[in-house]
VEXBA-562427 format. One line per 5 residues: their letters; for each residue x, y negated, z of C-alpha. Coordinates in steps of 0.5 Angstrom, whole numbers, plus 2048, in hexadecimal, padded with zeros to 3 digits. Example, Ala and Ser with C-alpha at 12.3 -4.5 7.8 and 13.67 -1.06 7.14 Angstrom:
AS> 819/809/810  81B/802/80E $
This chain:
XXXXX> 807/8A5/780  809/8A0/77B  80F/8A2/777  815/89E/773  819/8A2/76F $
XXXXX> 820/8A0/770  823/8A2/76A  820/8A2/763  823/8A1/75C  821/89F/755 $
XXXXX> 823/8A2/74E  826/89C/74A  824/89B/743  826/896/73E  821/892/741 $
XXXXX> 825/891/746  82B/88E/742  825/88A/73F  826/885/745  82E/883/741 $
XXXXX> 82D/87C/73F  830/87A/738  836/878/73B  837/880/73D  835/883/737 $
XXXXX> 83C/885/736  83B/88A/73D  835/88D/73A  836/895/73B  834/89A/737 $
XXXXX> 831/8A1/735  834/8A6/731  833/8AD/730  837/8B4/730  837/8B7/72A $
XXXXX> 83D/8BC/72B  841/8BF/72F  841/8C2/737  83A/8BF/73B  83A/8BC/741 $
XXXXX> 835/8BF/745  830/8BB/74A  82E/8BC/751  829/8C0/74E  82D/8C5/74B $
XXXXX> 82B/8C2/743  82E/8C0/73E  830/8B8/73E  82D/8B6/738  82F/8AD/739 $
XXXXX> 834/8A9/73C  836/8A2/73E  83C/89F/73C  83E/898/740  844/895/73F $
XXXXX> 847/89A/73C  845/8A0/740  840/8A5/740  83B/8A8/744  835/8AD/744 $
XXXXX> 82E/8A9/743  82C/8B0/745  830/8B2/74B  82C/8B2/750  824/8B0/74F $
XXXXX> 81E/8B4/754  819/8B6/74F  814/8B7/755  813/8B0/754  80F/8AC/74D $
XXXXX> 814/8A9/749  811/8A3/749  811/8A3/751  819/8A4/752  81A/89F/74C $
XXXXX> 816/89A/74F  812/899/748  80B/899/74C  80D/896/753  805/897/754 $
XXXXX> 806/89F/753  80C/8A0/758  808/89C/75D  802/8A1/75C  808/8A7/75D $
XXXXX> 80A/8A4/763  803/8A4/765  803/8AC/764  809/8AD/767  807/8A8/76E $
XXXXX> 80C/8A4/76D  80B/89D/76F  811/899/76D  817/89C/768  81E/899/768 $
XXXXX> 821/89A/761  828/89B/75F  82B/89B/758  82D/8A2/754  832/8A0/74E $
XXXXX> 836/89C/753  838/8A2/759  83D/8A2/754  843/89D/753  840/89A/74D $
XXXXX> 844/894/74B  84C/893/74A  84C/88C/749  849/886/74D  845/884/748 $
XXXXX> 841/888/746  841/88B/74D  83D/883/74E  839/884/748  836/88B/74A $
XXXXX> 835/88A/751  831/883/750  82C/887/74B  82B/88C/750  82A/888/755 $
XXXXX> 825/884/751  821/889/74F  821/88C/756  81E/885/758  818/886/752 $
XXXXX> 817/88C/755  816/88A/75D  811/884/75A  80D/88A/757  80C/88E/75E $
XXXXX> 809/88A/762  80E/88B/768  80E/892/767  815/893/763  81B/88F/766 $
XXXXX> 822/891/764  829/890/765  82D/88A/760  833/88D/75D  839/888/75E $
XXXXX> 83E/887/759  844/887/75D  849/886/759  846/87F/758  847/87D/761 $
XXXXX> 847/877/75F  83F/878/75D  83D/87D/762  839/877/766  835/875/760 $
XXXXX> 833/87D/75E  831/87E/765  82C/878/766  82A/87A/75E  828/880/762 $
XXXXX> 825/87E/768  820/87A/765  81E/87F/761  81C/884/765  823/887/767 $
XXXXX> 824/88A/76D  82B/88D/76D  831/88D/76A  834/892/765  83A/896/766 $
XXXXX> 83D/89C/765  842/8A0/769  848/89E/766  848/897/761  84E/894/75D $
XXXXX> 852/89A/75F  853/897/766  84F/89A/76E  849/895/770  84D/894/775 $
XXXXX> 852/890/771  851/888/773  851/887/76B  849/888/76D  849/884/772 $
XXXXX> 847/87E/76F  841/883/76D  83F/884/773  83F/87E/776  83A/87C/771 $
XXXXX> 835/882/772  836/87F/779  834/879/779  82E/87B/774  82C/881/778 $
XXXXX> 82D/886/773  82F/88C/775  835/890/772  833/897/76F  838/89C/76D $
XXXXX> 834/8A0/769  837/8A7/767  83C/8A4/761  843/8A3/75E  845/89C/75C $
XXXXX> 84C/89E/75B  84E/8A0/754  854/8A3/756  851/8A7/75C  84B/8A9/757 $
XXXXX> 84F/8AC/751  854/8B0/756  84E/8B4/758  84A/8B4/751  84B/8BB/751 $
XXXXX> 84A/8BE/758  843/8BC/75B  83F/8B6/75C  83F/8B8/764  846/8B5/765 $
XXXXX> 845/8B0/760  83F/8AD/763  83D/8AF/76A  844/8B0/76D  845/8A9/76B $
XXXXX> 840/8A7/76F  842/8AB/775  848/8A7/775  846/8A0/774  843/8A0/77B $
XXXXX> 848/8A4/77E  84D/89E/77B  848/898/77D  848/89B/784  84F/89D/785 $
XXXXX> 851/896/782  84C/892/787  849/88F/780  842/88F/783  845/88C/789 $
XXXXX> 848/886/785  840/885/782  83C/887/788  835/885/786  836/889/77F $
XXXXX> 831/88F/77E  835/895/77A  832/89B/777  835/8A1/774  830/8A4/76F $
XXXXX> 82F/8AB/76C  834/8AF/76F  831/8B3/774  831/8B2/77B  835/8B8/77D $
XXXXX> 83C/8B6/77E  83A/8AF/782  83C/8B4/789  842/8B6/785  845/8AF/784 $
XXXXX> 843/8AD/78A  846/8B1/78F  84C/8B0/78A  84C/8A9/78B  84C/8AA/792 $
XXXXX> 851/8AE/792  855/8A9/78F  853/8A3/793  856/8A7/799  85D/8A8/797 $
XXXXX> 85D/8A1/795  85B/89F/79C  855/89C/799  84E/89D/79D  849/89F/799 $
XXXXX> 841/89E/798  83C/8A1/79C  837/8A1/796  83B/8A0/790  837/89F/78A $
XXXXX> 832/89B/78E  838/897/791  83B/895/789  834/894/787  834/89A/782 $
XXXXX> 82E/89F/77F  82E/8A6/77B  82A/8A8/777  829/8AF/77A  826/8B5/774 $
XXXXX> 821/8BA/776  826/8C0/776  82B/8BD/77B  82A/8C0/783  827/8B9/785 $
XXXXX> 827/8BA/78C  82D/8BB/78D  82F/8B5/788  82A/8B2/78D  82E/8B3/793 $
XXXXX> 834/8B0/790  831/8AB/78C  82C/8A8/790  825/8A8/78F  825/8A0/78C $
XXXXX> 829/8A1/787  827/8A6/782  823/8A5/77C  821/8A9/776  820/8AA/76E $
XXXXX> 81D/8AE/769  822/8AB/763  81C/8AA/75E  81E/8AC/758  824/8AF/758 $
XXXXX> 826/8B7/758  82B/8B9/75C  82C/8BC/763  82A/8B5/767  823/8B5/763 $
XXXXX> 81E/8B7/767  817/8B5/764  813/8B6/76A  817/8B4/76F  813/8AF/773 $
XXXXX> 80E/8B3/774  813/8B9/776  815/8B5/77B  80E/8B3/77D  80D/8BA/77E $
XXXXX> 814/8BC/782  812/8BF/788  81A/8BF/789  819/8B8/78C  814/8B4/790 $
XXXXX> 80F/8B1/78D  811/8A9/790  818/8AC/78D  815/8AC/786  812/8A6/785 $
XXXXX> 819/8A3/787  81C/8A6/781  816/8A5/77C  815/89D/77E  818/89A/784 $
XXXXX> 81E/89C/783  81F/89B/77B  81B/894/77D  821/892/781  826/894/77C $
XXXX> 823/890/776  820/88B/77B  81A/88C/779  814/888/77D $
């Protein structure tokens, strides 16, 4: 049973801010160390030791790492020793997605430009080193619409196979029409839209800082795809994929029948298949109660991920396998969520 792992990440190092051209110098981020005062704490429950500091804000570098993968793995300084995990683990194919940038990053425009072009480049250094077993999704810069169709064709012509976003960006829904000359670009050039559990909204991020990354992250996900369908935005734009990425699949059942209960007091028919109908996927995890997600997803429309590399409630290092051995699901069923399925999200042949 082939499998694609549908939502894997990389650990960004200086050398990923080692693809800035000259000209860009000046948005190179840095590194600094705490040497006093209250620690942050990772995932993990350890003490940060390091930290970004872009555009005048700062992160933790060691926020969120799996330690159950090689460093040199999930930074991608060995692309043959990823391979060789990915082969250990059954996993055919892995779609990568970004670490430092789940977060808003990147207040002004240049450097927001600046170091989305570096990180896509480097993406690209890695696709050309995995013999089609590492795709990715290019990041747009979207405060520069103007450029999107260039940054999505860099994309597709080195490997990418979606583009990346997160729940909320530029402190607007995703339904906003501001994004629409985005969408009509991934359209046009087959790439779907994948919303992946993240913030891109500098005011929505702070407010929550101090609560729990739940609300920040996966409820902004949740909300994304209640918005894109209330407001009939996938109807606008209909051979566009969509795809909601690490939030559990849970809460499809609930939003849903919210959805649906909306649609009839405005009068509105409603889908018979809803996720199918508005071309989305969601990426199931192995605690979820798949079938019953299952009876209201739709069995064409769920994909899953191990998030390689990270530690968090969402990493689940084996989950292909797990999911190979869920006997919850008929087998013809697994194997659409393991390959059929992620397939034709990312339009992989």
């Amino acid at each position: 049973m082939a499998a694609i792992d549908a939502d894997a990440h990389v650990i960004e190092t200086t050398a990923t801010f080692g693809h800035l051209s000259e000209a860009e110098s000046e948005h190179l981020p840095g590194i600094v160390s705490q040497i006093f005062g209250n620690e942050a704490r990772n995932n993990a429950g350890e003490p940060m030791r390091e930290f970004w500091v872009v555009d005048g804000m700062i992160h933790g570098k060691d926020r969120n790492v799996g330690l159950d993968t090689p460093r040199e793995s999930r930074e991608m300084s060995d692309v043959a020793a990823r391979l060789r995990h990915m082969d250990a683990l059954g996993i055919d194919v892995q779609v990568l997605y970004p670490t430092l940038f789940l977060r808003p990053i990147a207040r002004s425009f240049q450097s927001e430009a600046a170091l989305v072009g570096a990180y896509n480049r480097w993406l690209a250094d890695i696709w050309s080193q995995g013999g089609g077993r590492l795709r990715w999704v290019v990041m747009p810069a979207l405060q520069s619409m103007h450029e999107i169709r260039a940054q999505l064709e860099f994309g597709r012509e080195h490997g990418a196979c979606g583009v990346f976003m997160r729940g909320l960006e530029c402190d607007l829904p995703l339904a906003h029409p501001y994004f629409f000359p985005l969408y009509e670009a991934a359209q046009e050039l087959d790439l779907p839209i994948c919303i992946h559990s993240a913030n891109g909204s500098i005011v929505h991020h702070d407010f929550y800082v101090k609560d729990t990354t739940f609300t920040m992250f996966k409820l902004t996900i949740v909300g994304a795809l209640h918005s894109l369908v209330e407001k009939a935005v996938p109807a606008r734009f209909p051979n566009l994929r969509w795809g909601f990425i690490e939030a559990s699949a849970q809460w499809v059942p609930y939003v849903l029948n919210d959805l649906e209960d909306r649609f009839r007091r405005a009068g509105k028919p409603f889908f018979d298949a809803p996720l199918a109908e508005n071309n989305m996927y969601v990426a199931c995890e192995v605690t979820d109660d798949l079938p019953y997600v299952l009876r209201h997803a739709g069995e064409d429309n769920l994909v899953v991920g191990t998030d390689y590399g990270h530690h968090d409630p969402s990493a689940e290092i084996d989950a292909i396998q797990l999911i190979r051995e869920d006997e919850r699901v008929p087998p013809h069923v697994r194997r659409k969520i393991l390959e059929a399925n992620p397939r034709a999200l990312y339009g992989l042949r």
